[in-house]
Structure formats: structure tokens, C-alpha cells
N, C-alpha and C positions, 0 to 999 in steps of 0.2 A: 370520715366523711365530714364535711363543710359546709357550712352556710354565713353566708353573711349577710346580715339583714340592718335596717336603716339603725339600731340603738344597741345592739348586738351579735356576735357572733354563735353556735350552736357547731358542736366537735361530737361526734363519736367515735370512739373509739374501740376497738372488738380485740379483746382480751381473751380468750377462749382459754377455761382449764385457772384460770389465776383470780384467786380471793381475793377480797377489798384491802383482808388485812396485807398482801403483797405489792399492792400498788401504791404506786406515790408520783405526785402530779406537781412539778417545778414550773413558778415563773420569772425569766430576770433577762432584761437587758430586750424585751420584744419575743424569748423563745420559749413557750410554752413547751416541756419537756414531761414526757410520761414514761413510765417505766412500769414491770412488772415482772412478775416471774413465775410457775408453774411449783408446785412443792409438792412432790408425791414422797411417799413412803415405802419400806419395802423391799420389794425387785422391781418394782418402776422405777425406783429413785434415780437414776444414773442413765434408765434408757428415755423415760418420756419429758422429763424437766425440760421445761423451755426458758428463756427468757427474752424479754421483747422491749424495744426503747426505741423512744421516734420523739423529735423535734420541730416542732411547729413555732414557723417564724406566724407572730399574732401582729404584731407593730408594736408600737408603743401606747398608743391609744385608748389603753382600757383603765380600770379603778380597780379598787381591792375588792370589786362587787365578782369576783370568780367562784360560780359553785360548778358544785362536780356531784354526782353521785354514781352509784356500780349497782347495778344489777344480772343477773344470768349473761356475767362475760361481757356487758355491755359499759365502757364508761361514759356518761352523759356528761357534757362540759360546757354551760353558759356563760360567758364574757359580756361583761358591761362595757358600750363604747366611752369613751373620754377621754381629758387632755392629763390625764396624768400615769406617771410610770412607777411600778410595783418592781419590788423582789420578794418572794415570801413564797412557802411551801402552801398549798392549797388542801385545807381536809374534805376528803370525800365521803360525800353520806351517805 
């Protein structure tokens, strides 16, 4: 889910099943990239493991002001609008 508002943008994203410690949140070149994965243990390990990756073109427009946080399967992702361009892994809080 998206929004785009006049000074920045607002992303969630719905991870269901996948810890903070599995996810990880890339920006470079305008596409904000998330990734993540399900880790069961067990006799689940093999049947219910997921994994899930999605590319979100942002622009180029934003600053190194990207927070992210996780909570219950949820990731919360703020983007600061401006005129300059980032590459850089993003830590989630």
C-alpha cells in the first residue's frame, strides 16, 4: 500500500509469517526493493517456507532520511521527498 503526500512518501508492506531479522529493505538507481522469507523449523521447514520480493520504482527524489520499521508482519516504510539520489541498504527498526 501507497501514499504519496506533498514532503513524503508512506509504503506497507505485509510480510505475514517473516521476522525483522529475515527481512531486508534495498535502495538504488529509484527502486526500492524488499525482500524476506518465512524460517520454520522441523516438519514445517520444507512445507510452509515462503519467500517474497517486490520492487518499488520510488524515483529518484528522495534523501538518505528512509526509515522503515516491522511489526506483526507489518513493514512500515517513510521516504523523505528531495533532489538527491541514494544507494544504501536501509535498517529496519
Amino acid at each position: 500500500y501507497r501514499k504519496n503526500m506533498n514532503d513524503k512518501i508512506l509504503l506497507i508492506c505485509e510480510l505475514p509469517g517473516v521476522s525483522k531479522n529475515n527481512c531486508t529493505l534495498h535502495f538504488s538507481n529509484g527502486i526500492l526493493r524488499v525482500s524476506g522469507s518465512t524460517n520454520h523449523n522441523g516438519e514445517w521447514e520444507n512445507i510452509s517456507d515462503k519467500k517474497y520480493y517486490k520492487e518499488i520504482n520510488i524515483g529518484g527524489n528522495i534523501t538518505e532520511n528512509i526509515e522503515a520499521s516491522f511489526e506483526n508482519g507489518l513493514l512500515k516504510i517513510t521516504i523523505l521527498k528531495n533532489d538527491l539520489n541514494i544507494d544504501s541498504n536501509i535498517e529496519i527498526n
